[in-house]
C-alpha positions in Angstrom: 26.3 -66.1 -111.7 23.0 -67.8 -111.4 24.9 -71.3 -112.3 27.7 -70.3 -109.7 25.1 -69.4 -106.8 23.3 -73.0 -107.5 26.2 -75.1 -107.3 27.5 -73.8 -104.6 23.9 -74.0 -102.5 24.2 -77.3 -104.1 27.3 -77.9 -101.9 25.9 -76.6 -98.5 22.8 -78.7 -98.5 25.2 -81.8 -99.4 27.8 -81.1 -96.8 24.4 -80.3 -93.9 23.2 -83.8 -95.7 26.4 -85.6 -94.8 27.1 -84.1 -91.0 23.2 -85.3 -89.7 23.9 -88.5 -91.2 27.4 -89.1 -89.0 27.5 -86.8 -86.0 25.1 -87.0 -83.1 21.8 -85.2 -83.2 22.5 -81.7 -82.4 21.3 -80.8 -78.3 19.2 -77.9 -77.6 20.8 -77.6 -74.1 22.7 -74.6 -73.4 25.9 -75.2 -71.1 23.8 -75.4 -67.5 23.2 -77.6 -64.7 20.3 -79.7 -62.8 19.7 -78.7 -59.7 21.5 -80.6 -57.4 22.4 -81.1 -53.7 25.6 -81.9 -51.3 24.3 -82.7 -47.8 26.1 -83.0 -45.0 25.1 -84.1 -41.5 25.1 -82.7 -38.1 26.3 -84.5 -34.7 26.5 -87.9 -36.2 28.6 -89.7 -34.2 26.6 -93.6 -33.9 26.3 -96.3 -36.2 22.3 -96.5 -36.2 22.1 -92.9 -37.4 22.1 -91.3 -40.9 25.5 -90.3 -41.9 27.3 -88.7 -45.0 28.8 -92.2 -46.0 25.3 -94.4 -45.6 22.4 -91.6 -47.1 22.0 -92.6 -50.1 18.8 -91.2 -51.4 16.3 -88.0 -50.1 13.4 -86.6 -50.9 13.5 -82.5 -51.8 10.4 -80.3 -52.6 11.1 -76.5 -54.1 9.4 -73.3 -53.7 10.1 -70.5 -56.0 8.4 -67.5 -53.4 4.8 -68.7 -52.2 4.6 -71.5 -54.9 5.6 -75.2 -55.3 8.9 -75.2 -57.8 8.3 -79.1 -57.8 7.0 -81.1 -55.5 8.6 -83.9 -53.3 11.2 -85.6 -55.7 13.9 -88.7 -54.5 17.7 -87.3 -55.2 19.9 -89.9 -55.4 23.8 -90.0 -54.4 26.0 -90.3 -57.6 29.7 -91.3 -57.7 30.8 -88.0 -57.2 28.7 -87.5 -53.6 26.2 -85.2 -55.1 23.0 -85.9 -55.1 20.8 -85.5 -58.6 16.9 -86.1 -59.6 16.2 -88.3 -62.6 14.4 -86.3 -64.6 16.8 -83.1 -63.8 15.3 -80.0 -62.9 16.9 -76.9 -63.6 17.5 -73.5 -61.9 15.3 -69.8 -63.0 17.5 -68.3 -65.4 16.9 -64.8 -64.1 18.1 -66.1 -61.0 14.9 -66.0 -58.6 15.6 -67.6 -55.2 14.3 -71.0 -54.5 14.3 -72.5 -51.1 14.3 -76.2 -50.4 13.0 -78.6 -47.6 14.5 -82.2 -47.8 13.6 -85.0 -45.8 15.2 -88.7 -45.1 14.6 -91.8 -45.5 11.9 -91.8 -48.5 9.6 -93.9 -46.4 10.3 -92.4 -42.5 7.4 -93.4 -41.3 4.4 -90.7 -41.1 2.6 -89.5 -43.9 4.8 -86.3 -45.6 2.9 -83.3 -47.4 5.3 -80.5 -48.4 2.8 -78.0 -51.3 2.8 -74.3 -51.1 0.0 -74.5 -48.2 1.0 -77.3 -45.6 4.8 -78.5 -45.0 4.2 -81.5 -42.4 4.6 -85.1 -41.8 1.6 -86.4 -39.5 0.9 -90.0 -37.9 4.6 -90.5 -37.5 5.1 -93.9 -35.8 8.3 -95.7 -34.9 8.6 -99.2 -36.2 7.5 -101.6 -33.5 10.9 -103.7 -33.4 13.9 -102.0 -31.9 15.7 -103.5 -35.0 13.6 -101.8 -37.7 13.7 -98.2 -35.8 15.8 -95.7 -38.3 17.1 -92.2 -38.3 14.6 -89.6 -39.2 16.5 -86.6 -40.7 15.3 -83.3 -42.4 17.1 -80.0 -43.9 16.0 -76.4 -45.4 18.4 -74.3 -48.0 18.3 -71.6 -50.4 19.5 -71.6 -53.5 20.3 -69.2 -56.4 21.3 -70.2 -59.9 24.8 -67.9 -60.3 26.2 -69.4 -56.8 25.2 -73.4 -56.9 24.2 -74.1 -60.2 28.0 -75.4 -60.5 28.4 -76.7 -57.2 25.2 -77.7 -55.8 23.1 -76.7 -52.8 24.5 -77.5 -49.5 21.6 -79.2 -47.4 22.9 -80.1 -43.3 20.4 -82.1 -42.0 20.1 -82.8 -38.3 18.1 -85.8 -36.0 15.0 -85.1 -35.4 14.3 -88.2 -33.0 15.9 -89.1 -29.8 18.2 -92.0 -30.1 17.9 -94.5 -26.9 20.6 -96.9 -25.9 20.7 -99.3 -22.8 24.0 -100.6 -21.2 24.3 -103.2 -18.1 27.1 -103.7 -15.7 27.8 -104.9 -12.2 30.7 -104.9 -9.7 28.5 -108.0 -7.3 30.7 -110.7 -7.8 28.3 -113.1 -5.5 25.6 -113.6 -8.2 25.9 -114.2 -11.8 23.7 -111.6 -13.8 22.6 -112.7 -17.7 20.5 -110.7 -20.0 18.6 -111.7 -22.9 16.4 -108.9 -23.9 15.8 -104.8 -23.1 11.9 -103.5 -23.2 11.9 -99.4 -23.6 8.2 -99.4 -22.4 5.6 -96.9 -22.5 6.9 -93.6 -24.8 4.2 -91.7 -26.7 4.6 -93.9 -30.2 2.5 -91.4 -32.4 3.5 -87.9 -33.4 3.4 -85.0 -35.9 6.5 -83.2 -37.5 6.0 -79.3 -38.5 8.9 -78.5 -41.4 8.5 -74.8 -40.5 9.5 -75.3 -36.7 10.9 -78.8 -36.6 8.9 -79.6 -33.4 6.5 -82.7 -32.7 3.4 -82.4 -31.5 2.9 -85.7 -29.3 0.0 -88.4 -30.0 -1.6 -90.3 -27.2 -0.7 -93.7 -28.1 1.9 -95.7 -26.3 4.2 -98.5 -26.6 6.2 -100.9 -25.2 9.5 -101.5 -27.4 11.3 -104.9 -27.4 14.7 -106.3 -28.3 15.5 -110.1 -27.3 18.3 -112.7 -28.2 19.3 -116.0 -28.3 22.7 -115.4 -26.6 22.5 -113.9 -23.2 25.0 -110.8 -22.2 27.0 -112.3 -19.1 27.2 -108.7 -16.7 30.5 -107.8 -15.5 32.0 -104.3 -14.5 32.5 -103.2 -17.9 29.2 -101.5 -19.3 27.9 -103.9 -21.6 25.4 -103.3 -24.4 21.7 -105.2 -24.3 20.1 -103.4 -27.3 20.7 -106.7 -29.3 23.0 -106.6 -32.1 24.2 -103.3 -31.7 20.9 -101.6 -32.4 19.6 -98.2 -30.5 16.4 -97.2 -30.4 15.1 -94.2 -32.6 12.4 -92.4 -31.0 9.8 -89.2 -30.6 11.6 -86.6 -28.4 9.5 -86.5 -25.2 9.4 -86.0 -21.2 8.7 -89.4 -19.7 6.2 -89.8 -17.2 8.1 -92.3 -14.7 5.9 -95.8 -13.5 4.2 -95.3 -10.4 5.6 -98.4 -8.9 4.3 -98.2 -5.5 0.9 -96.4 -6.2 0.5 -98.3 -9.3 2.6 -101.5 -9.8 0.2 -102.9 -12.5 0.9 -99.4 -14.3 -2.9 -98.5 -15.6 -1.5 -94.9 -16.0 1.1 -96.6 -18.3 4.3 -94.9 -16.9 7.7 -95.1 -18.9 10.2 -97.8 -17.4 13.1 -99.5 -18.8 13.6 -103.1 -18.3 15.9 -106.2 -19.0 15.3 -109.9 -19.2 17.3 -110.8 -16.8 18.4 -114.4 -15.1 20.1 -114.2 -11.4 21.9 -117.0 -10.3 24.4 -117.5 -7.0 28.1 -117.4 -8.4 29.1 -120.0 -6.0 26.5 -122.5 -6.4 24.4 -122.2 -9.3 21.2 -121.7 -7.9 18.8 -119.5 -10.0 17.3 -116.2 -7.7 15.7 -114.8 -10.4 12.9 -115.6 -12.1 11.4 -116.7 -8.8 11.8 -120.2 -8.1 8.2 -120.0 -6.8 6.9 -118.3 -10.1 9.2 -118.8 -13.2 6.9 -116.8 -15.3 8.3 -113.7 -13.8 11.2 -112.4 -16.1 11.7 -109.1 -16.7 13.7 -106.7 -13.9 12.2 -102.9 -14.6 13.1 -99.6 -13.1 11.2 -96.6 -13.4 12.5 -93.1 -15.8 11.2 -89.7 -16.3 14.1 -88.6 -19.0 13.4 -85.6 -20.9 14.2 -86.4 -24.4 15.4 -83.9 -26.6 15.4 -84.1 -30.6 19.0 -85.1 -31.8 20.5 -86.6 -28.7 21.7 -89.8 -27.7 20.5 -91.1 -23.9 22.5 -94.3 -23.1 21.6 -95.3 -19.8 23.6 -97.5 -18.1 22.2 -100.5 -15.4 24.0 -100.8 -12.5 23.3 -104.0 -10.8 25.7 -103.9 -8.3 23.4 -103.2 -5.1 20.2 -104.4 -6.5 18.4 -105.4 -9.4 15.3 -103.4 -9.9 11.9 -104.4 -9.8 9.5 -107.3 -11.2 8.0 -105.7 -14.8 4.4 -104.6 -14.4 3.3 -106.8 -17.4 4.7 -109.9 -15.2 3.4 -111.6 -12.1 3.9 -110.1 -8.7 4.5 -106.4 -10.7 6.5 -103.5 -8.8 8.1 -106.3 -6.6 11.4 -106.1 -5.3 14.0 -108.6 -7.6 15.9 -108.9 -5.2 15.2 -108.5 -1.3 17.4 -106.3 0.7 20.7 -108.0 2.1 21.3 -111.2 4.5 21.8 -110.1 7.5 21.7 -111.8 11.1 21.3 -110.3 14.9 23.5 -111.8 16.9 23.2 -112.7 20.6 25.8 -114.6 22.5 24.7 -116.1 25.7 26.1 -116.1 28.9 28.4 -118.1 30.3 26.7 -120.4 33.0 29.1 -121.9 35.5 28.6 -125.7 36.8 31.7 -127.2 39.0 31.8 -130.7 39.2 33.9 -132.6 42.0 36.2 -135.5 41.1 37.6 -137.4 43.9 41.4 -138.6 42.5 41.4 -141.3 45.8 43.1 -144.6 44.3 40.8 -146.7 46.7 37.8 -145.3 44.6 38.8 -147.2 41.9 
């Protein structure tokens, strides 16, 4: 029996010896998933914005009750939509709740702290050119390992910055109206985000945000971008405090205005209104705005130049003045007839 038992031991340690040598090592995972996430997004509806088909990476921190699970980590979109951490981090096997706060883009701008104590972004700042301004999304979730460890978490983010767009028509047929550049002037540019309430509280700097281009937009009744390559502006929900232009035309008190680059010129001959012939160096038309912009909303305002054309930009000669002046009109005053007879003899002999 004793020569039995040993070859047959023999025979199991050979056979083990054999399957580590040609399978692959053996995984101490059981059958489970990483956590993972599926966003989706609220009221997208614009190019510039974040949307399910362009978010591509987001940052998530967990808490597991009053404590960080792990802290700020990038998620990144796979083939299949979902989004996944590299290294994976897995769910509580005795199912505790966790609950998520996710943020996008990676880099949005302000500094982001989300630990067990604090969950805000502060110094938020909107890139200085129109064309660099992005999206600035966020999301909370719970989670529990029996009912998304298979299918993920389901974050919906929504905006949390007011997105700014300026259009320009006319229906004035007598000038010819080009623009080559929009300013949004004089928003609060600085700001703090609270995760907990999603509100800003507002800085005290300002800025004056500029878009030009090469290739002027030629006005007509149709509502024409000026943004500049299709760009909108992304920035801190606020109420605007209009331009004093009367009181204050050189705007110390630095009051919000829109404004355009603009070149007027006389449809029938040519001759250039606007800049001043008798100071070029004015160019920009402005008019004053006192919006209250809310967070996730689109504000397209739309320039009508038909009876006017706003006012000279405060940051240009001659500020708060009128573009163009009010329209030519005359006062008319017909004379009266005076009568003079004159005789005329028709005698041949006077010939």
């Amino acid at each position: 029996m004793k020569t039995a038992t040993l070859t047959i031991l023999s025979a199991v340690a050979a056979l083990a010896m054999v399957s580590c040598s040609d399978d692959e090592p053996l995984s101490m995972a059981e059958t489970r998933h990483s956590i993972q996430f599926r966003p989706a997004m609220g009221n997208v509806s614009r190019a510039d914005e974040a949307t399910n088909s362009n978010l591509s990476a987001i940052k998530v921190a967990a808490f597991l009750g009053d404590k960080l699970y792990f802290p700020e980590l990038e998620f990144d979109k796979g083939s299949d939509g979902v989004f996944s951490s590299t290294p994976d981090y897995f769910w509580p096997t005795d199912d505790s709740r966790l609950s998520f706060k996710a943020y996008a883009p990676l880099n949005p701008g302000g500094d982001v702290t989300l630990t067990a104590d604090s969950h805000v972004m502060t110094g938020f700042s909107p890139a200085a050119s129109l064309a660099d301004q992005v999206d600035f999304i966020t999301a909370d979730a719970t989670g529990y390992r029996t009912a998304n460890e298979a299918t993920g978490v389901e974050l919906t983010f929504d905006h949390r910055l007011s997105q700014i767009e300026v259009l320009a028509k006319t229906d004035n047929d007598t000038y010819t109206f080009k623009v080559s550049g929009v300013r949004i002037a004089q928003p609060v540019s600085s700001g703090d985000f609270d995760f907990n309430t999603d509100t800003w509280t507002l800085g005290t700097d300002k800025a004056v945000y500029e878009s030009t281009f090469d290739t002027p937009v030629v006005l007509n009744s149709t509502p024409a971008s000026v943004m500049g390559n299709g760009h909108s502006a992304m920035l801190i929900p606020q109420q605007l405090t209009a331009w004093d232009r009367e009181n204050d035309s050189t705007n110390t008190a630095k009051g919000a205005y829109l404004a355009v680059k603009l070149e007027v010129a006389t449809a029938a001959t040519g001759v250039t209104v606007y800049p001043f012939p008798s100071d070029a160096n004015c160019q920009w038309a402005a008019i004053p705005v006192d919006t209250d912009w809310q967070p996730g909303k689109t504000y397209i305002y739309t320039l009508d130049f038909t009876h006017g054309a706003g006012y000279v930009d405060p940051d240009d000669p001659q500020p708060g003045k009128p573009v163009l002046g009010g329209p030519i009109r005359f006062t008319v005053d017909v004379a009266d007839w005076v009568t003079e007879n004159v005789d005329k003899s028709m005698s041949a002999s006077q010939e």
